[in-house]
C-alpha positions in Angstrom: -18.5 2.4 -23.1 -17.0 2.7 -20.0 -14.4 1.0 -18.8 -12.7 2.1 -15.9 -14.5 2.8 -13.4 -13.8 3.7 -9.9 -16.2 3.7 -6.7 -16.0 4.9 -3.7 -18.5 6.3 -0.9 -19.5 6.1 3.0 -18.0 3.1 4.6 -20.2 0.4 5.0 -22.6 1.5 1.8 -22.0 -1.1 -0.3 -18.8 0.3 -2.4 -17.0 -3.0 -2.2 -19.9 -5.4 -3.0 -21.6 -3.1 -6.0 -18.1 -3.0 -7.2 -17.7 -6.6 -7.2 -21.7 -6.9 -8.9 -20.7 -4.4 -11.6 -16.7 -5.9 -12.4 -19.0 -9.6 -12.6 -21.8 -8.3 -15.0 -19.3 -6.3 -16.9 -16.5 -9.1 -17.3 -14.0 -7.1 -15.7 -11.4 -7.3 -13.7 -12.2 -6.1 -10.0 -9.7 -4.4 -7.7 -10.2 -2.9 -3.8 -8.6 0.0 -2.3 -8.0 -1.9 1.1 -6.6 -4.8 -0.9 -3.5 -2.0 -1.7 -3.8 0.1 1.6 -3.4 -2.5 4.1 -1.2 -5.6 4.5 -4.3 -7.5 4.0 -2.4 -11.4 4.9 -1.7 -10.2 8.0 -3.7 -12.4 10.7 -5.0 -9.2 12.7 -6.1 -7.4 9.6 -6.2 -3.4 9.3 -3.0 -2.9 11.4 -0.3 -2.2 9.3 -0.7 0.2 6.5 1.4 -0.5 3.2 3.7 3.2 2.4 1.8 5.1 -0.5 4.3 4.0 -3.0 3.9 0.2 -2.3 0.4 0.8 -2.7 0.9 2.6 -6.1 2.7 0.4 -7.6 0.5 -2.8 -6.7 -2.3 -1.3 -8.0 -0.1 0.0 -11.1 0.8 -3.7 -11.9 -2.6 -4.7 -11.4 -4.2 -2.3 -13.8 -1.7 -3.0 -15.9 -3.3 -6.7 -16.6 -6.4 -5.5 -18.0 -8.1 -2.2 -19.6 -11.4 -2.9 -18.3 -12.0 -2.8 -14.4 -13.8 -1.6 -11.7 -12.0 0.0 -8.7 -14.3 -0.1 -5.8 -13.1 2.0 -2.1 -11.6 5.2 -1.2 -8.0 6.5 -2.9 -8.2 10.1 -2.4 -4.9 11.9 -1.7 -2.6 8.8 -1.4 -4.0 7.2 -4.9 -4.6 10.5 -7.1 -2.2 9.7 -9.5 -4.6 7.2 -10.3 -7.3 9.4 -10.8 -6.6 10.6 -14.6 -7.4 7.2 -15.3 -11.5 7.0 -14.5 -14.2 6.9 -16.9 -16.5 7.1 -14.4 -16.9 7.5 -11.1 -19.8 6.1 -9.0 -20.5 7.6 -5.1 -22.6 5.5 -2.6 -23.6 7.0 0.7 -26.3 5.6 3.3 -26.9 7.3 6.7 -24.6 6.6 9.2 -27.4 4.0 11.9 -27.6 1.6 8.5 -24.0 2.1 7.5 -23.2 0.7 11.2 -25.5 -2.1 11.2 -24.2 -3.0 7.4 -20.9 -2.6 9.2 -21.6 -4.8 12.5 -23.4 -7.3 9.8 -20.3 -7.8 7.7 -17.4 -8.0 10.5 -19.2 -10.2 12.4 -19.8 -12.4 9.4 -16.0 -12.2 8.4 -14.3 -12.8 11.8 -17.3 -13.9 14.5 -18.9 -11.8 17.0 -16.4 -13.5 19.3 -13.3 -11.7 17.8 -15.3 -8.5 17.8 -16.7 -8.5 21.2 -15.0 -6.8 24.2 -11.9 -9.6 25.0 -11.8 -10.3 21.1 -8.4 -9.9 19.4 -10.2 -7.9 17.2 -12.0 -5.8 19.2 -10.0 -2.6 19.6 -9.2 -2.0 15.9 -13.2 -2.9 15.4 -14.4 -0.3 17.6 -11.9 2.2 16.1 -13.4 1.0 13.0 -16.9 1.9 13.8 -15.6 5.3 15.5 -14.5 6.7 12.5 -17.0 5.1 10.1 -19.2 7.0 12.1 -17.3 9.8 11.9 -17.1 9.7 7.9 -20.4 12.9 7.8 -18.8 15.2 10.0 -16.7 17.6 7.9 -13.9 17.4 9.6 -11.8 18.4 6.7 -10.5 15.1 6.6 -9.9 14.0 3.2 -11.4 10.6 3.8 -15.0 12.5 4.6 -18.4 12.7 2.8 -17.2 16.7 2.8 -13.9 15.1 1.2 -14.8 12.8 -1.5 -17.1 15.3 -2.6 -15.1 18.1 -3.2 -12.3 15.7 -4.3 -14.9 14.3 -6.9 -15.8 17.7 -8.4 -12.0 17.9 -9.5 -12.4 15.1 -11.6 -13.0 15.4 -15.5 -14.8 12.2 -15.7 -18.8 11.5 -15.3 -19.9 10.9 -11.9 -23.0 9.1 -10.6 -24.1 10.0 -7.1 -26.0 7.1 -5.2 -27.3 8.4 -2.3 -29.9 6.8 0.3 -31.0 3.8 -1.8 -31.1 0.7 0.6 -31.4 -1.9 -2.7 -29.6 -4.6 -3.3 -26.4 -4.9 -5.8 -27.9 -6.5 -8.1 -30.5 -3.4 -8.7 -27.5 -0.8 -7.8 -26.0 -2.5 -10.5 -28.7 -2.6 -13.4 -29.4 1.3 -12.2 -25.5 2.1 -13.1 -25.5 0.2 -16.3 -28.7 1.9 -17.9 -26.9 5.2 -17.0 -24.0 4.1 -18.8 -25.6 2.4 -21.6 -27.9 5.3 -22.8 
């Protein structure tokens, strides 16, 4: 059985969410990537970045808690150390025009279309958001690409299950993982 897992994928796929979904079915614990990477407290969030070895060592002490989780986002290059650590890795990617509108969906649910919207506090960092979300197929050689991930995912030891294109919900995503897994 597996039972650390780590996903990660296009922004605005579902990575956070089927991560959440599986760590729920499963009874584990569930961590996030942004929850390490940013200063997530912070009233305008996604400004300040936390330095790699704050980030390490939070997510060290976290893991440390429990054997069986799910770690659901992006920690390619600063989070590698990690890596050793996977039983399995899971990849989501959607193209980019659904990705956006997931995107859109979700920020606008979190902090209202207000804060988003041209005037909004949150407006610059959104649309800088949605730049480089958009930006994530371009091989740009960028790390944190679809080139990226990919190659950084073939230099892993562990299984891998590529999700790519299916606009289901989490709860499917999720059965689909766990029959993989289970037989």
């Amino acid at each position: 059985m597996y039972q650390r897992i780590h996903i990660l994928g296009a922004p605005g796929s579902g990575v956070t969410t089927l991560g959440k979904t599986l760590a729920d079915r499963l009874g584990f614990s569930h961590f996030d990537t942004d929850d390490y990477y940013w200063f997530t407290e912070d009233a305008l969030p996604y400004r300040r970045k936390r330095n790699v070895e704050h980030r390490c060592k939070l997510l060290r002490e976290d893991m440390a808690t429990n054997n069986q989780w799910v770690l659901s986002g992006a920690l390619c290059g600063w989070g590698d150390v990690f890596a050793p650590e996977f039983d399995l890795i899971v990849y989501l990617w959607l193209p980019v025009e659904l990705r956006l509108e997931r995107i859109g969906l979700r920020e606008t649910k979190r902090y209202g279309a207000d804060r988003l919207a041209p005037g909004g506090d949150l407006h610059p960092v959104y649309q800088k958001f949605l730049t480089w979300a958009a930006a994530y197929d371009l091989d740009s050689g960028n790390l944190r690409s679809r080139a990226g991930e990919l190659q950084w995912m073939l230099q892993r030891s562990c299984p891998l299950i590529q999700l790519e294109g299916h606009t289901t919900t989490p709860d499917v995503l999720a059965d689909y993982v766990l029959e993989k897994i289970s037989g």
